[in-house]
C-alpha positions as CSV (number, residue, x, y, z in Angstrom):
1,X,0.0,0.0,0.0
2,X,2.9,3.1,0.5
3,X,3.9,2.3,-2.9
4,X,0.6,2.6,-4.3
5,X,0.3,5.9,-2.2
6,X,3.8,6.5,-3.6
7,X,2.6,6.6,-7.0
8,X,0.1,8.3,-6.8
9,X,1.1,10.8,-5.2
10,X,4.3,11.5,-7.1
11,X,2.8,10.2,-10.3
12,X,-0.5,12.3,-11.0
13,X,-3.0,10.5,-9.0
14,X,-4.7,7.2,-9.8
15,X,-3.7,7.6,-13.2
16,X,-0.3,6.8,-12.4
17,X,-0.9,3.4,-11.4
18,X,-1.8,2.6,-14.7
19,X,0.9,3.9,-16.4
20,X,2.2,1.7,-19.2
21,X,-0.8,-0.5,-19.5
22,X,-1.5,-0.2,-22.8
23,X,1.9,-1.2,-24.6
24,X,1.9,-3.8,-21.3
25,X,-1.3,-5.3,-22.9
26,X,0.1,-4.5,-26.6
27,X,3.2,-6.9,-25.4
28,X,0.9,-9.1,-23.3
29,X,-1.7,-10.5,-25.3
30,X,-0.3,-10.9,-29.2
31,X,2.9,-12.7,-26.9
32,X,0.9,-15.1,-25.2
33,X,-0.9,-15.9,-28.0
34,X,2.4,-16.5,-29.8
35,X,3.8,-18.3,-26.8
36,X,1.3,-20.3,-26.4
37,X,0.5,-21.2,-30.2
38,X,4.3,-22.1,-30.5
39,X,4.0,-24.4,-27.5
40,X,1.2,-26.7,-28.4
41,X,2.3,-26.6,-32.1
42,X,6.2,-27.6,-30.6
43,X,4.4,-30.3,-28.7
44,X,2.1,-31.7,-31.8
45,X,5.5,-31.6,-34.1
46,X,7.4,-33.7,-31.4
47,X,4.9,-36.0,-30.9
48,X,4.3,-36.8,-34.5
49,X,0.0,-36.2,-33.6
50,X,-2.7,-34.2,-32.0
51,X,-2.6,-36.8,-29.0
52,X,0.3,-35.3,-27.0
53,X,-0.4,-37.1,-24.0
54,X,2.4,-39.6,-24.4
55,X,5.9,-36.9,-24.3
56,X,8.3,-37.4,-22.4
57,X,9.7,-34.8,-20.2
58,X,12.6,-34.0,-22.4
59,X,9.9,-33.0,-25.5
60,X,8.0,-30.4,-22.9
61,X,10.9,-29.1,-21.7
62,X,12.2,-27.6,-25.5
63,X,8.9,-26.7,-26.2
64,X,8.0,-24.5,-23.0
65,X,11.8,-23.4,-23.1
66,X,10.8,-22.6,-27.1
67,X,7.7,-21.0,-26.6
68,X,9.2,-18.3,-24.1
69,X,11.5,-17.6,-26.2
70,X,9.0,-17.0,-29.2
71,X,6.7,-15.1,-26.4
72,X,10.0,-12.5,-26.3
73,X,11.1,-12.9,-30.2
74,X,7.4,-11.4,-31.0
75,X,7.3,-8.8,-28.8
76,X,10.6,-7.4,-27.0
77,X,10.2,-4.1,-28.7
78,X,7.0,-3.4,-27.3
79,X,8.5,-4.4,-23.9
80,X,11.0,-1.8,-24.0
81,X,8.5,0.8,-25.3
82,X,6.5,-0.1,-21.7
83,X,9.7,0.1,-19.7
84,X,10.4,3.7,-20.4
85,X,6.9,5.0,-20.6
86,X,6.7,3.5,-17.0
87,X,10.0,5.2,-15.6
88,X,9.4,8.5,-17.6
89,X,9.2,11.5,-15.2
90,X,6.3,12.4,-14.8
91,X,6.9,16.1,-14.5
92,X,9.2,16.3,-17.4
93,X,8.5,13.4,-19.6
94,X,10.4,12.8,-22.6
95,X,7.3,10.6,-24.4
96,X,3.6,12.1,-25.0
97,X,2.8,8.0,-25.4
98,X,4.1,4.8,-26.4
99,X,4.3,5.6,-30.4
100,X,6.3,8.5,-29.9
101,X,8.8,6.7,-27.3
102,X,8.9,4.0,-29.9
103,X,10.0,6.9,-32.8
104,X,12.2,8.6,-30.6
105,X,14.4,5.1,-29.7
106,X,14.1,4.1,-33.1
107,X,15.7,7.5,-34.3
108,X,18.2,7.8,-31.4
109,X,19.3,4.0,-31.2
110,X,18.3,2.5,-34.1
111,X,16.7,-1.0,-34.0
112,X,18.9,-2.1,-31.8
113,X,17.1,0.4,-29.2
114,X,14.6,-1.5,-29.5
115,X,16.4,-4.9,-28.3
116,X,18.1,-3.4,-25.1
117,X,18.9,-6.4,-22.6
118,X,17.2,-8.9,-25.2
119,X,19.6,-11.4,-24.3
120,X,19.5,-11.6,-20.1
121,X,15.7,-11.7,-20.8
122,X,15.8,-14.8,-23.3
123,X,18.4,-16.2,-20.8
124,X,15.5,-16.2,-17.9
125,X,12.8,-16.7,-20.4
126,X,13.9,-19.7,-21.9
127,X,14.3,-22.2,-18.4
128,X,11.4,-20.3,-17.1
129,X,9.3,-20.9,-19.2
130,X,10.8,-24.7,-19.8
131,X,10.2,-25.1,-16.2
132,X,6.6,-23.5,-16.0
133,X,5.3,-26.0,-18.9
134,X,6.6,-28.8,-17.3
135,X,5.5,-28.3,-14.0
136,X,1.9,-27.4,-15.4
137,X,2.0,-30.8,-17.8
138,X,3.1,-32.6,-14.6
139,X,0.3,-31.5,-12.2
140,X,-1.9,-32.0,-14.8
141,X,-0.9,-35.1,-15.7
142,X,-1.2,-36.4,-11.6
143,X,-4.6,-34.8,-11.6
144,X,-6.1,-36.9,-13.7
């Protein structure tokens, strides 16, 4: 609660709290639906059929380990758009929204602006995700 009364605050009332939800959802929704595509696709591919229910641990592994990383491949610009729309001063911003940040690091940085710390996030995307799938296939799986 003090950092909700932080924000708010410091960060132009209620409004602050949602700031950077619309390139959050703009990252959230087309990556999931990417991640999530690419995961039961890797999972048909590997098992050769629809039925899926016979992989091995090994199979679910590479494909929740690939489907993070497509969730990331899809939509890491947008991510960083989000990231400095949500630390932008507030008093002084530098971005009236999320399409002018995205032209202003595209003109300052190039595309490669738009792929700051791409690789520490694949590096924690990739086993977390690997390790999310499984243990979801798992408990499933002992569910019944």
């Amino acid at each position: 609660m003090d950092v909700a009364r932080h924000v708010i605050r410091s960060e132009g009332g209620v409004r602050g709290l949602f700031k950077g939800l619309v390139p959050t959802m703009a990252r959230e929704i087309p990556g999931n639906a990417a991640m999530f595509g690419v995961y039961q696709a890797l999972k048909q591919y590997f098992a050769g059929a629809q039925d899926t229910s016979g992989l091995g641990r090994g199979s679910l592994i590479v494909a929740g380990g690939l489907a993070g990383a497509a969730f990331w491949l899809f939509v890491y610009p947008t991510d960083v758009v989000k990231s400095v729309i949500q630390v932008d001063d507030f008093k002084n911003p530098k971005f009236s929204g999320s399409a002018d940040a995205f032209r202003k690091i595209l003109r300052s940085e190039g595309v490669s602006g738009l792929y700051k710390g791409f690789g520490p996030a694949m590096a924690r995307s990739v086993p977390a995700n690997a390790a999310c799938f499984l243990a979801y296939e798992v408990t499933r799986a002992s569910l019944g």
